[in-house]
N, C-alpha and C positions, 0 to 999 in steps of 0.2 A: 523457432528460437534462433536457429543463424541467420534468418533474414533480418529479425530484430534486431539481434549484437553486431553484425556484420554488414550491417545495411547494404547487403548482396541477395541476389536469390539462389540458392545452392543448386536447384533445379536448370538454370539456365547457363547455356555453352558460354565462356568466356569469350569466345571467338565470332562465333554468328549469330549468338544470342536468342538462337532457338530454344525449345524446351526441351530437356533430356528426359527419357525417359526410365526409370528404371525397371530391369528386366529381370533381376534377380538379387539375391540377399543371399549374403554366406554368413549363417551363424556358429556353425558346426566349430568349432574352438580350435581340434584337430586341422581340420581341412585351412583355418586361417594360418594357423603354425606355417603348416606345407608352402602354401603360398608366398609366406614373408620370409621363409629360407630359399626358396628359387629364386627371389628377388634379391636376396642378401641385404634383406631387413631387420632391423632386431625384434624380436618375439619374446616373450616371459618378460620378468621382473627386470627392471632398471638392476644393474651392477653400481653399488657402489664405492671407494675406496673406504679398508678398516678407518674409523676414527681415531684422530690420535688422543694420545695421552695428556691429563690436564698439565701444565705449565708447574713448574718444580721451583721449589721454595728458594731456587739462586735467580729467579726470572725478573727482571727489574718490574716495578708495579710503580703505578701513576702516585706521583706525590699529592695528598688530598691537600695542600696549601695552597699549590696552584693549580688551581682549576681551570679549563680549558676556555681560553678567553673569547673565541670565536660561538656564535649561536648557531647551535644543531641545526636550527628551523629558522632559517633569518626571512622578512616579509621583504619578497622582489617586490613586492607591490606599491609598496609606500616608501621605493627609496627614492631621496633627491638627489637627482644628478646635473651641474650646471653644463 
C-alpha cells in the first residue's frame, strides 16, 4: 500500500537503493512506549488544548444583508486574463 500511495518502495535504502531487509518487528506496546521515551518521542494519546467556550451574546455576528461578496469556490480554470 505505500508503494502505491507513495510511489516509493518502503523496502528499498534511500541511499544505495539496495533492499533492506527486515530483521525484527516490535509489537509489544510496552517495549515501543520504552523506546520512544529514550528517544524523547511522544507516546500515548495526542494532548490537546481544553476547548473554548461558545462566543457570548455581545460577539458581533455577520449582518445576513450582506452577504459575503467574494466566491468560497471561485473556478481558477475558467478565468480570462489579458
Amino acid at each position: 500500500m505505500i508503494r502505491q500511495a507513495w510511489h516509493t518502495d518502503p523496502l528499498e535504502c534511500p541511499e544505495c537503493h539496495k533492499t533492506i531487509r527486515i530483521i525484527a518487528v516490535i509489537d509489544n506496546p510496552s517495549v515501543i512506549e520504552k523506546i520512544l521515551r529514550h528517544l524523547n518521542l511522544g507516546c500515548g494519546p495526542a494532548k490537546f488544548a481544553p476547548a473554548r467556550p461558545p462566543p457570548s451574546a455581545d460577539t458581533p455576528q455577520p449582518d445576513p444583508q450582506f452577504p459575503i461578496d467574494s466566491d468560497p469556490m471561485p473556478d481558477y480554470e475558467n478565468v480570462i486574463t489579458n
